[in-house]
SEKE-759999 format. One line per field, with one value per residue (C-alpha): residue number from 0; x, y, z; residue in one letter. Coordinates in nm, 3 decimals. Layout:
seq = [NUM:...]
X = [X:...]
Y = [Y:...]
Z = [Z:...]
type = [a:...]
//
This chain:
seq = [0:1:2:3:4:5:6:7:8:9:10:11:12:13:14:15:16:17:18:19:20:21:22:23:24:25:26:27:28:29:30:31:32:33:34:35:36:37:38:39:40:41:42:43:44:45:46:47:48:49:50:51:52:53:54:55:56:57:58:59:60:61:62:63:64:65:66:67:68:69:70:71:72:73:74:75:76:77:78:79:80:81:82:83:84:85:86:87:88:89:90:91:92:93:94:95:96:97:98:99:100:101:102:103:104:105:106:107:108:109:110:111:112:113:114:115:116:117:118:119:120:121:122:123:124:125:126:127:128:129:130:131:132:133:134:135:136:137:138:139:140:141:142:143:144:145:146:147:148:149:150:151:152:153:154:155:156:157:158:159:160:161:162:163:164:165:166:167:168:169:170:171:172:173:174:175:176:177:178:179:180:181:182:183:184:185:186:187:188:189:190:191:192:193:194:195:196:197:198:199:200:201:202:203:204:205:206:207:208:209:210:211:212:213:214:215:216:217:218:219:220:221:222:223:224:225:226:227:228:229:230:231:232:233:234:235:236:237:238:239:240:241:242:243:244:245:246:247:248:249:250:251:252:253:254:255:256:257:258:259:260:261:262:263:264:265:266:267:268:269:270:271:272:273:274:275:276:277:278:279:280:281:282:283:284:285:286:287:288:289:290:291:292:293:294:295:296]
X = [0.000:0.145:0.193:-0.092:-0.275:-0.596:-0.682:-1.014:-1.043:-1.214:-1.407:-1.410:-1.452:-1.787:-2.051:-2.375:-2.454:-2.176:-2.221:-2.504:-2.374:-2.387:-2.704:-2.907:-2.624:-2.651:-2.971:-2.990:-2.702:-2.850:-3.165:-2.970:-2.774:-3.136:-3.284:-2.963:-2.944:-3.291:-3.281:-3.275:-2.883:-2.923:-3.174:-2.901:-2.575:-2.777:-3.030:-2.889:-3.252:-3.240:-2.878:-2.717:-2.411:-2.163:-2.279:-2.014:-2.300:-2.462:-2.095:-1.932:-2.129:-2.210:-1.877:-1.833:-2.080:-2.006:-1.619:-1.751:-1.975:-1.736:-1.466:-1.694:-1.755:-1.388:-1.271:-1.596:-1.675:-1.334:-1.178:-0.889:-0.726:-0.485:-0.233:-0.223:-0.517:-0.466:-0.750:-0.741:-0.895:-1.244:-1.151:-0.934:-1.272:-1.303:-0.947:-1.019:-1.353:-1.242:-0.929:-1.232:-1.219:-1.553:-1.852:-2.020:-2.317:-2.133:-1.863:-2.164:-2.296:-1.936:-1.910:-2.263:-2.141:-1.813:-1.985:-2.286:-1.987:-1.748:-2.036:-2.208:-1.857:-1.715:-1.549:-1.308:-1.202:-0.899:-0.687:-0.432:-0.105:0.071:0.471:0.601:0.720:0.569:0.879:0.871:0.485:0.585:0.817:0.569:0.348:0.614:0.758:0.392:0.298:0.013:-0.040:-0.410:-0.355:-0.204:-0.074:-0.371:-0.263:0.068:-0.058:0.231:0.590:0.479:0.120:0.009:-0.301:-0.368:-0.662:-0.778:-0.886:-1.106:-0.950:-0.588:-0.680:-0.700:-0.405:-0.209:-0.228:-0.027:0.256:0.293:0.279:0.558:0.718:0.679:0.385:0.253:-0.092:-0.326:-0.682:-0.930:-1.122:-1.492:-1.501:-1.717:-1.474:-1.098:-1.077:-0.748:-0.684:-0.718:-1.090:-1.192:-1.110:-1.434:-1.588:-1.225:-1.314:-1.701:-1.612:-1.348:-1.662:-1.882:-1.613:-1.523:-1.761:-1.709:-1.567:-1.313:-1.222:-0.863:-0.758:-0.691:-0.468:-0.228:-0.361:-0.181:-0.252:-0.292:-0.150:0.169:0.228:0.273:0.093:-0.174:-0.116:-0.438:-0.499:-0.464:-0.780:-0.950:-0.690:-0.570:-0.917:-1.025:-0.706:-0.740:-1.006:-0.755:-0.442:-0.252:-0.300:0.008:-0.075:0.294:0.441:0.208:0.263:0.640:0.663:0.482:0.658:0.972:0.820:0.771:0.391:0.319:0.033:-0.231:-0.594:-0.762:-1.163:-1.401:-1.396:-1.207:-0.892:-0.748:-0.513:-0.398:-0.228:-0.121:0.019:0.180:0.338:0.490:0.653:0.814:0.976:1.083:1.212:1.382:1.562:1.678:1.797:1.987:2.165:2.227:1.958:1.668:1.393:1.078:0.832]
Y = [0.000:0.391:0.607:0.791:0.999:1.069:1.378:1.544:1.923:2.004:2.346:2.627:2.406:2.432:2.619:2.653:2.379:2.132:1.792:1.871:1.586:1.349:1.313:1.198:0.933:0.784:0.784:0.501:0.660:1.023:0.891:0.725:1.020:1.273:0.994:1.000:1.392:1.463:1.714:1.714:1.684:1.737:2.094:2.210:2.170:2.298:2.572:2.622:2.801:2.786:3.010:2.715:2.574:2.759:2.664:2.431:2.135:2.173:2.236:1.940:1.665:1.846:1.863:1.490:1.349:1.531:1.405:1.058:1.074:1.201:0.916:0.666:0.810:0.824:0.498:0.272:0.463:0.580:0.245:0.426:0.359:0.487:0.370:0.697:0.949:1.206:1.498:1.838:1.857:1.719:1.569:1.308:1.115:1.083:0.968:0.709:0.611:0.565:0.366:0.136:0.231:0.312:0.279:0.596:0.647:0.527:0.782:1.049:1.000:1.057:1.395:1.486:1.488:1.611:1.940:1.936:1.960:2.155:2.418:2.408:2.476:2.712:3.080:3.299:3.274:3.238:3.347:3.274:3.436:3.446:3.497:3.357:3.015:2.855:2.929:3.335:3.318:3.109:3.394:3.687:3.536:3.497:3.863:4.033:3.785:3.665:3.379:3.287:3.240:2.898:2.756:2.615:2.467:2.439:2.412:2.540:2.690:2.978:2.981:2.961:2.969:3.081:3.031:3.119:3.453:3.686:4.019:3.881:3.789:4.161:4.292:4.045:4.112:4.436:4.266:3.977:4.251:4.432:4.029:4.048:3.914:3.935:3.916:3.866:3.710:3.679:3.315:3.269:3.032:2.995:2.945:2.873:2.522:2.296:2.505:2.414:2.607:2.294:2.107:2.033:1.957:1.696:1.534:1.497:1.373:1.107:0.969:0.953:0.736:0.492:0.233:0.260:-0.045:0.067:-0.154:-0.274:0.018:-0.101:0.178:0.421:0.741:0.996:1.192:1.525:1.538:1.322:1.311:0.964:0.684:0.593:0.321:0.163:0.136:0.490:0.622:0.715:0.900:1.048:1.176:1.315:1.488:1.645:1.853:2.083:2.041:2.130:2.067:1.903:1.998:2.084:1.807:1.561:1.625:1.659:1.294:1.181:1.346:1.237:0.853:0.884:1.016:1.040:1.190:1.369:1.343:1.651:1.549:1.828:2.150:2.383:2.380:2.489:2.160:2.148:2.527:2.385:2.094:2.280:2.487:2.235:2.074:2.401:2.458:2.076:2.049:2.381:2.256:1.981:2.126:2.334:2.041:1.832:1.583:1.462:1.705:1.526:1.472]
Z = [0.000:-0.093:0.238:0.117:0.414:0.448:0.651:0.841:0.900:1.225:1.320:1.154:0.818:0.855:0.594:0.429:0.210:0.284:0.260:-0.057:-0.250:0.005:0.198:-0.073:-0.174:0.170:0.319:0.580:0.765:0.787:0.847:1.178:1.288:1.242:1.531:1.660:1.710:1.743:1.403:1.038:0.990:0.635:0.704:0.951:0.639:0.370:0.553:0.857:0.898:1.285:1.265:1.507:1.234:1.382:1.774:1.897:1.984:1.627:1.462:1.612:1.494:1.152:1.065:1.182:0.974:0.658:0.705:0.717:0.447:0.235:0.334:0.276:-0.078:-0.193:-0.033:-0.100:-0.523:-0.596:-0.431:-0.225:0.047:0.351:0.539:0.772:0.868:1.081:1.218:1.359:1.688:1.568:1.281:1.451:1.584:1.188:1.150:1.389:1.234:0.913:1.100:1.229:1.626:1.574:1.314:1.227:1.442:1.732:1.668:1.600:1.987:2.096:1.924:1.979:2.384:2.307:2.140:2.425:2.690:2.544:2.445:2.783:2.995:2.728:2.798:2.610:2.318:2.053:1.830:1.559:1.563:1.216:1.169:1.488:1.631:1.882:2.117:1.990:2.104:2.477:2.507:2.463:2.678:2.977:2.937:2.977:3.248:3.028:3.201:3.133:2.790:2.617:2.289:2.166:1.792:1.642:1.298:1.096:1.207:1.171:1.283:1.601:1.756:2.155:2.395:2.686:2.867:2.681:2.848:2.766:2.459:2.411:2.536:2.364:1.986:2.022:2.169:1.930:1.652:1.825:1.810:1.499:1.425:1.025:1.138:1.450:1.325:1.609:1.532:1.526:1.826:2.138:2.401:2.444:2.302:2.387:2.701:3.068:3.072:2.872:3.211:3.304:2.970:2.942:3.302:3.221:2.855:3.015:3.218:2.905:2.713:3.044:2.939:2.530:2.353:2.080:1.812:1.656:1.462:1.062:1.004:1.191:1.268:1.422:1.743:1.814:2.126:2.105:1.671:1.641:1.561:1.852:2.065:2.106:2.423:2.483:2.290:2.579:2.726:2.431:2.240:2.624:2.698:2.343:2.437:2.719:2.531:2.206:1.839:1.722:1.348:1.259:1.441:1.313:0.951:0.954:1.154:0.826:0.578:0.753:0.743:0.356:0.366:-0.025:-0.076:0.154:0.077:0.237:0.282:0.196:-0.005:0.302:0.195:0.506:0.584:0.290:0.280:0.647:0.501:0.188:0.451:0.669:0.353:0.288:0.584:0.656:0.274:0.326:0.652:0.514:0.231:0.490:0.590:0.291:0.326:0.053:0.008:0.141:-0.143]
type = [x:x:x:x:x:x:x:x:x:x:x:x:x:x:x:x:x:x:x:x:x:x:x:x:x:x:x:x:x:x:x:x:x:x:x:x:x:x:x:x:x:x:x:x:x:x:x:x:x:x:x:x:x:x:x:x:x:x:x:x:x:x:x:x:x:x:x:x:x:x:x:x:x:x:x:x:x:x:x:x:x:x:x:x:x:x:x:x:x:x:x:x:x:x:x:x:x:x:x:x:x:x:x:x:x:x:x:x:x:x:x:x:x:x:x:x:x:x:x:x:x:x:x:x:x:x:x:x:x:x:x:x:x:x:x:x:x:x:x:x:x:x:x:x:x:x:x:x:x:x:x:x:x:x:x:x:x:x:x:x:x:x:x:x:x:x:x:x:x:x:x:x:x:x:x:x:x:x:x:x:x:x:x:x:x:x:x:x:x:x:x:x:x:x:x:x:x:x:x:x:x:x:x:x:x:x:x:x:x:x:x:x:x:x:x:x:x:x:x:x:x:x:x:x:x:x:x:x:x:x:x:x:x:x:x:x:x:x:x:x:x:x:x:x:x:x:x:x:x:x:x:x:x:x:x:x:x:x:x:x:x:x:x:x:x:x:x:x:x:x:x:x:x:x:x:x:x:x:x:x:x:x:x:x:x:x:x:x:x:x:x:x:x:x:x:x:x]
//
């Protein structure tokens, strides 16, 4: 089998009409997840008439369900297959789905918690910071005693996302700009996701899961927290502890790149892993050009 990787967005890919193509294509399973989440999945994607998409307990397991359905199309009609996935944030419950830890409905009722939870205990907010390394950013933060906010995603070298207190939040685009910072983009979130706020949406979540039976994962898919391969009998612990802690975008995609990943398979129409991903490549080809080595490919 190629190294070819197969890869979920998470939120913030979400928008009107997604999933259009699909719902009709596979009725027996929306049909489930409607009963499932007690709405018209399909009248939430394509009309969001009720305003709620962008509500973290209505995002969540929208998103979810369209990255399925779409998996399912490309590796059951166009006949490919994977022998990594990886996710950001949400997206890695589909990673593990389509590894087979999970069927889809079954992984729909974990999201559909995992968005009730982290919506219900949610406060302040995020932001990306653009043009600084994770270990510029650490250092901002620890000169200006900004110690309520927290490296939320490492999704490039260069872009960095922080979490936490709303008032902070605030004070701290200045100073990053003064860093030298290219840009400071607040994010359309409800509450500081991956930071220690979550802690009681992680704690409640790690009850939820105690009892659920994961199956032998057909694939390796990469975690956010640690990027490498999960070891299985960490799920639990590793998709509740997700919740409080960091994206490990960057790290993730260089430890496949530097394993021989050929070719990445972005699902949806976003785009926004994929510029992540191009990015990466750049900087890990450049380095080792820097030093000799191959150029990843």
């Amino acid at each position: 089998m190629k190294m070819d990787v197969i890869v979920f967005p998470g939120q913030g890919s979400q928008c009107k009409g997604m999933g259009a193509s699909l719902f009709e294509r596979y009725p027996q399973l929306v049909q489930e997840a409607d009963e499932l989440l007690g709405y018209s999945i399909r009248d939430l994607c394509l009309d969001n008439s009720a305003g709620v998409l962008d509500r973290t307990d209505f995002t969540q397991p929208a998103i979810y369900l369209v990255n399925a359905l779409h998996a399912k199309h490309l590796i059951e009609d166009e006949g490919l297959s994977f022998k990594y996935a990886a996710g950001h944030s949400l997206g890695e419950f589909n990673a593990l789905q389509v590894a087979g830890a999970f069927d889809i409905v079954s992984g729909l009722s974990l999201v559909k918690e995992r968005g009730r939870l982290m919506n219900m205990h949610g406060s302040g907010g995020m932001s990306a910071v653009i043009g600084l390394s994770v270990d510029v950013v650490l250092d901002v933060l620890l000169a200006f005693e900004l110690d309520k906010l927290y490296v939320a995603n490492i999704n490039t070298p260069t872009q960095i996302v922080l979490s936490g207190d709303a008032g902070q939040m605030k004070e701290v685009e200045s100073v990053m700009k003064i860093a030298g910072a290219s840009n400071f983009i607040a994010l359309k979130t409800s509450a500081a996701f991956h930071s220690p706020l979550m802690s009681q949406a992680e704690q409640e979540f790690s009850v939820f899961i105690s009892n659920f039976e994961f199956s032998t994962l057909k694939c390796d898919v990469i975690s956010n927290l640690t990027a490498v391969p999960y070891p299985e009998a960490a799920i639990p612990a590793l998709i509740s502890g997700q919740i409080t802690k960091p994206v490990r975008w960057s790290d993730s995609i260089e430890y496949l790149l530097a394993i021989g990943a050929e070719k990445f398979y972005e699902v949806g129409d976003s785009g926004m892993l994929s510029k992540m991903i191009e990015a990466v490549r750049k900087h890990a080809t450049g380095r080792t050009a820097e030093l000799g080595v191959k150029e990843l490919s």
